[in-house]
N, C-alpha and C positions, 0 to 999 in steps of 0.2 A: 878077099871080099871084093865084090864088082862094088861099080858105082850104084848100083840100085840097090846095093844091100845097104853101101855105107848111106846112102839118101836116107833109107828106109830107117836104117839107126839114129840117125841125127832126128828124124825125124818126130822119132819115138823117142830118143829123149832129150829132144826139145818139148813136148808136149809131158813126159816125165816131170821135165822142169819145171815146165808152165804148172803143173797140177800142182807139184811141190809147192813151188811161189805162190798158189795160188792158197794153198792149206795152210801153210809160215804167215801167209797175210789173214788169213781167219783167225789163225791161231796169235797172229799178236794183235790184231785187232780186237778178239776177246781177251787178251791179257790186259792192254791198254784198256778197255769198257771197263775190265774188272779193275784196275788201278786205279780210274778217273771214279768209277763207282765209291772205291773205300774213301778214295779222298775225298769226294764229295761229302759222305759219310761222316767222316774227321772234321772237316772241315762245320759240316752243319752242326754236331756237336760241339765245337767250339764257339761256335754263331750264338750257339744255345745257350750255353754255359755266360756268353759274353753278353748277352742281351740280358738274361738272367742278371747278373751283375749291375749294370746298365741298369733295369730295371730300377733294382734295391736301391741305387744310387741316385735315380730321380725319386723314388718317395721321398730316401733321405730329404734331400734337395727339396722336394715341394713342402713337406711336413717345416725346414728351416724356413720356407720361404711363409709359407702362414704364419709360424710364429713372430717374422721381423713384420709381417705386416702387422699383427698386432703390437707389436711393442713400436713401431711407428705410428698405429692408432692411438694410443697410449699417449706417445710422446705427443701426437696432435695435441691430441686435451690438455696435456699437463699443459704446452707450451700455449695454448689459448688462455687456462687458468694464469698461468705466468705473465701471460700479457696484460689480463682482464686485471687482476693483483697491480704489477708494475704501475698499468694506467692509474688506477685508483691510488694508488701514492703517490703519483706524479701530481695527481689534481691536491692531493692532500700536501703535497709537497707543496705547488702553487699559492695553493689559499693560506697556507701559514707563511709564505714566505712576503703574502700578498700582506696578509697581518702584521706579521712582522715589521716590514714597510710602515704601514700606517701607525703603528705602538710606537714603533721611533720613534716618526713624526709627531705625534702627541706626546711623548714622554719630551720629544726637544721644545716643543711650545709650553709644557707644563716648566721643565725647565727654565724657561727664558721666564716663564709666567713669575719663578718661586723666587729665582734671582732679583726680578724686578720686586717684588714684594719683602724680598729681604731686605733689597738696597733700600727702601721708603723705608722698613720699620728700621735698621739699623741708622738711617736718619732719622726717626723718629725717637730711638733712644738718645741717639747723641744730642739730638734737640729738647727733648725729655729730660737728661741727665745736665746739661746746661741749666736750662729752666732751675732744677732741683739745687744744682750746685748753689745759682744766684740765690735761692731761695733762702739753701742752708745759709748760706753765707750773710744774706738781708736779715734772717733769723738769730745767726749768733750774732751777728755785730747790734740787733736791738736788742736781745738778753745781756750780751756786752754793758752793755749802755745803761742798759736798767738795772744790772747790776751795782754800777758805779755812781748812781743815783741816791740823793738820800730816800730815805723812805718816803721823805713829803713831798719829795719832788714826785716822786713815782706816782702816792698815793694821795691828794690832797683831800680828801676827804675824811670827816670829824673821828670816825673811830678809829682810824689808822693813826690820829697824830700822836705824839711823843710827848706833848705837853701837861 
């Protein structure tokens, strides 16, 4: 084989090749299209599947989140009622406490009052019962007396005498 045959052959199949390569790169450039295709595929149905999910997972979540906000609106009120309650026995606590104060103080002056009135009447007794002693006492010593008295002396008048 001369040099222009062997040219001629390289040349043909260099261009063999090139066509080759060129068909090998069609042909995995649509194997690769079809690969990235299914994956894309797979991939979107698990997008789906996962969004789906996701999804469910926020109702869940929002349908919780309504309900804490009502049982926070809930507890609002209660804890308003609680407060409004509280208050109101605080003030009721104040005013009896405020009474209470003041009842002391009067039952301590009633006190002092009943003391002082006991101490006068209890000297009043004791001065009373003196009195009464002396009395009794002035009383039997003139029965005493008039006891130990004749009749005439007791009695000197006509019908009473002895004679």
């Amino acid at each position: 084989m001369t040099n222009d045959e062997l040219a001629a052959l390289r040349t043909l199949i260099r261009e063999e090749i090139g066509a080759s390569e060129q068909r090998t790169r069609v042909l995995i450039r649509e194997e690769v299209n079809s690969a990235v295709y299914a994956s894309e595929q797979r991939i979107g149905e698990r997008l789906d599947r996962s969004e789906q999910r996701v999804g469910e997972h926020l109702d869940r979540l929002e349908g919780g989140q309504r309900e804490l906000r009502l049982d926070v609106a809930r507890i609002d009120v209660q804890l308003s009622e609680t407060i409004s309650v509280l208050n109101d026995a605080s003030r009721v606590i104040n005013d009896l406490r405020f009474s209470q104060h003041a009842l002391e103080t009067k039952v301590e002056e009633n006190l002092l009052g009943l003391r002082r009135d006991m101490q006068r009447l209890t000297e009043s007794v004791h001065t009373f019962s003196r009195h009464f002693i002396a009395i009794d006492r002035a009383t039997s010593e003139r029965i005493t007396a008039h006891e130990r008295m004749t009749i005439d002396e007791t009695h000197p008048y006509p019908p009473h005498s002895a004679a």
